[in-house]
C-alpha positions as CSV (number, residue, x, y, z in Angstrom):
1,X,-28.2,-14.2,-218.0
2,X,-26.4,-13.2,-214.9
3,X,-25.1,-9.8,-214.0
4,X,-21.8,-9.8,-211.6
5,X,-20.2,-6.6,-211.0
6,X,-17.0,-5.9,-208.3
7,X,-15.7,-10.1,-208.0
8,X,-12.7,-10.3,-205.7
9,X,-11.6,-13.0,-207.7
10,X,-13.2,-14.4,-211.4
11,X,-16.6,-13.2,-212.6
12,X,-17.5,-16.3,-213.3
13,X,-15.8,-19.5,-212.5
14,X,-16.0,-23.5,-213.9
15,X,-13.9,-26.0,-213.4
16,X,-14.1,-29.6,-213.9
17,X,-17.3,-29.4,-216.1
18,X,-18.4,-31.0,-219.0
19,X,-21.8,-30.5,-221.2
20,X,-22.1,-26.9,-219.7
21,X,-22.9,-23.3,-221.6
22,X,-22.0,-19.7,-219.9
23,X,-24.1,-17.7,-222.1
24,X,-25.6,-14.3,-221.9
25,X,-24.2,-12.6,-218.8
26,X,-22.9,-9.7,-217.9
27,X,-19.1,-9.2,-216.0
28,X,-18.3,-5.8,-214.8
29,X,-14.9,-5.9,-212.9
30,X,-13.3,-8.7,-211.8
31,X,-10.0,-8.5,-209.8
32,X,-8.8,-12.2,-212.0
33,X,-10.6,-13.2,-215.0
34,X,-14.0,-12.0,-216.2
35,X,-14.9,-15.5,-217.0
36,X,-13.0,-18.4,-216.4
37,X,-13.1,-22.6,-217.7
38,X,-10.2,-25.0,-215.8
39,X,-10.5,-28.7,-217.3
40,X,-13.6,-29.0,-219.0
41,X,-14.6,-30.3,-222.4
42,X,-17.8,-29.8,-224.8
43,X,-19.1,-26.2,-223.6
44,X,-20.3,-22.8,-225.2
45,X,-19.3,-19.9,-223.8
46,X,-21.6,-17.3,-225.9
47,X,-23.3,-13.8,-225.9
48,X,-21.2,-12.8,-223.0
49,X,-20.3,-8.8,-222.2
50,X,-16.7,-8.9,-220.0
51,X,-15.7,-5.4,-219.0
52,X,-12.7,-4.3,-216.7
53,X,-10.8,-7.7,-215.5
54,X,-7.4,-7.2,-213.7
55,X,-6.3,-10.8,-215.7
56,X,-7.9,-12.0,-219.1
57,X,-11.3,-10.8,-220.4
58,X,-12.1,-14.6,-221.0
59,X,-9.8,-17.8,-220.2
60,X,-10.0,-21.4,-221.3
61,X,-7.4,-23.6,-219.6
62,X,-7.1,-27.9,-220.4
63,X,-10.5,-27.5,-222.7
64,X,-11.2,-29.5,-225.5
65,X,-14.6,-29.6,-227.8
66,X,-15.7,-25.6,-227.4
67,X,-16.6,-22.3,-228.8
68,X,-16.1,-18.6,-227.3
69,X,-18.5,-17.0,-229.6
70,X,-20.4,-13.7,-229.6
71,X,-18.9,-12.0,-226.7
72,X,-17.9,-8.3,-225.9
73,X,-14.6,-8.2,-224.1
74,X,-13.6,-4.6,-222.7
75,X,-10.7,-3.6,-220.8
76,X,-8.9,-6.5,-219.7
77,X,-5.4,-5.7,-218.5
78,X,-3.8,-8.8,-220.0
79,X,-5.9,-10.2,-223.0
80,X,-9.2,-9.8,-223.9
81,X,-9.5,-14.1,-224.8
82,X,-6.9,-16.5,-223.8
83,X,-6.7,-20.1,-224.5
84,X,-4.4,-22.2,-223.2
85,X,-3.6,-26.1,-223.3
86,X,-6.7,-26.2,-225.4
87,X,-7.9,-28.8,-228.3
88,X,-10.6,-29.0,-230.9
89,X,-12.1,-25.5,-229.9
90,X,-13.3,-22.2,-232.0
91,X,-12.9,-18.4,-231.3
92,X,-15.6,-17.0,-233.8
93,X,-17.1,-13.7,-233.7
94,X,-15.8,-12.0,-230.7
């Protein structure tokens, strides 16, 4: 995986995907979210460590077929996992 520490803005960042995993990586502060999906559908976001985001740990907006499963979510100043305008998705395991 990847290893991001000190983003200005979100750890990591997808939007407009489909067919796409973020799995395994490492987010050490992030001034927005620690890992962030906009408008995708059928992705894994799995075995992830989040630690210290100014927003949400991890956050799904207009997402449909997904899982957010495994991860370690630390220290996120508004939630740790936040889904939002979401369908046919799992939070398992977190």
């Amino acid at each position: 995986g990847n290893q991001v520490i000190y983003s200005g803005a979100n750890g990591i960042a997808v939007r407009n995907g489909s067919g796409f995993g973020v799995l395994d990586n490492e987010v050490d502060f992030s001034n927005k979210n620690g890992i962030y999906v906009d408008n995708a559908g059928l992705f894994l976001i799995a075995g992830n460590d989040v630690d210290n985001s100014r927003n949400d740990g991890i956050a799904v907006e207009d997402g449909s077929g997904f899982g957010v499963i495994g991860n370690t979510v630390d220290h996120s100043s508004r939630d740790g996992i936040h889904i939002e305008r979401s369908s046919a998705f799992g939070v398992i395991d977190n």
